[in-house]
C-alpha positions in Angstrom: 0.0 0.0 0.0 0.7 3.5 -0.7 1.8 6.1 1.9 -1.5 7.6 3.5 -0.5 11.3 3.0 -3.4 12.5 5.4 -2.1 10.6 8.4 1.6 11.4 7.6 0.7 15.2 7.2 -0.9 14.7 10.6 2.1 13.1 12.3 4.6 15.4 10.6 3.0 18.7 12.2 2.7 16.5 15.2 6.5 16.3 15.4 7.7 19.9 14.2 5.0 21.0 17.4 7.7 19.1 19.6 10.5 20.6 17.9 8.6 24.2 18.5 7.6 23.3 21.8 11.8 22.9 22.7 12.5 25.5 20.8 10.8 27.8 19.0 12.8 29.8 17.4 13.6 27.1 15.2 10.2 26.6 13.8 9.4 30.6 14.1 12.6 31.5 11.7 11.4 28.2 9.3 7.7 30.4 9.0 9.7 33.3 8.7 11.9 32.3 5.2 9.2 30.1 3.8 6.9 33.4 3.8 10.1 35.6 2.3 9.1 34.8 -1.2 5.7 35.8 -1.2 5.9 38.8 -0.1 7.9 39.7 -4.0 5.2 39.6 -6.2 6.9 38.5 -8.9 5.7 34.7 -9.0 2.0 33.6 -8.1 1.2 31.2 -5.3 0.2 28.3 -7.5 3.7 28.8 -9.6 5.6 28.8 -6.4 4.2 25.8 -4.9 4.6 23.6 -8.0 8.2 25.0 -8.1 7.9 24.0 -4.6 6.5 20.5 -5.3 9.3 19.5 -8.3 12.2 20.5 -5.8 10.6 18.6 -2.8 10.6 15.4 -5.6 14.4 15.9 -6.5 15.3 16.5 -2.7 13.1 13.1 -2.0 11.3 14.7 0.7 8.1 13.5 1.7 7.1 16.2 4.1 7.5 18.8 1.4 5.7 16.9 -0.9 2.6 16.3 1.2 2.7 20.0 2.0 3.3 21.8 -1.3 1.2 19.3 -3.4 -1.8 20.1 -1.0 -0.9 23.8 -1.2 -0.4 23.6 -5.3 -4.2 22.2 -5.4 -5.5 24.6 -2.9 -3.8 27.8 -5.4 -5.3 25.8 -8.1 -3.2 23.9 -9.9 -5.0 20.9 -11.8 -3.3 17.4 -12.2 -2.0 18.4 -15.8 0.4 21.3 -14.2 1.3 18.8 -11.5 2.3 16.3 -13.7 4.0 18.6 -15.5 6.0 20.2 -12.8 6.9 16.5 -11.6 8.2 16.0 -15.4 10.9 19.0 -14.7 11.8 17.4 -11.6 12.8 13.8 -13.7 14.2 16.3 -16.3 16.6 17.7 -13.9 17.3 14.8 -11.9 17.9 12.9 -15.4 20.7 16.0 -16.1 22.2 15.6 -12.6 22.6 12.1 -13.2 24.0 12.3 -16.6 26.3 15.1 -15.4 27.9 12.9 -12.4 28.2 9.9 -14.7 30.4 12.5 -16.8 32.5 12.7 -13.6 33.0 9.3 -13.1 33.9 8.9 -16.7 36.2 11.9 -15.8 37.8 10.0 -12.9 38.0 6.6 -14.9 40.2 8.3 -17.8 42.2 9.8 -15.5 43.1 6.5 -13.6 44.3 4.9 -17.4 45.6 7.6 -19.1 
């Protein structure tokens, strides 16, 4: 079976309470730079969460992906623009791979040359 998002949401704000509980400032300064960006203007909230959503994908974190697909939807993005923005994320992770396996190309030619 899948993940059950709902519950995991649940237990993940469950946990960062704690963390706020022992020390706040932690979580306060976390509110503080995730709302940075919105106050520009220059990108709208669905954008930014889908922007949000293909980075949480490449950085394979499930917290961010819970929260920002949840927020994308909420700002309106439909499952087309999801899937999109998921495609850029295999897009970039498909560079980064193919730009490391230049590296170790790099570090075999230099071991027989």
């Amino acid at each position: 079976m899948m993940i059950d998002w709902k519950a995991y949401k649940q237990e993940l704000g469950k946990m960062v309470g704690e963390i706020g509980t022992v020390s706040p400032d932690i979580v306060t300064g976390y509110k503080a730079l995730s709302k940075a960006g919105d106050n520009t203007g220059h990108l709208d909230r669905k954008t930014r969460e889908l922007i949000a959503l293909a980075v949480a994908v490449t950085r394979q974190c499930d917290g961010s992906i819970t929260i920002h697909l949840d927020e994308a939807v909420k700002a309106g993005a439909k499952k087309e623009e999801i899937v999109e923005a998921l495609g850029v994320a295999i897009n970039v992770n498909a560079g980064a791979t193919l730009v490391y396996a230049s590296r170790a190309m790099d570090a075999l030619l230099s071991k027989t040359s």
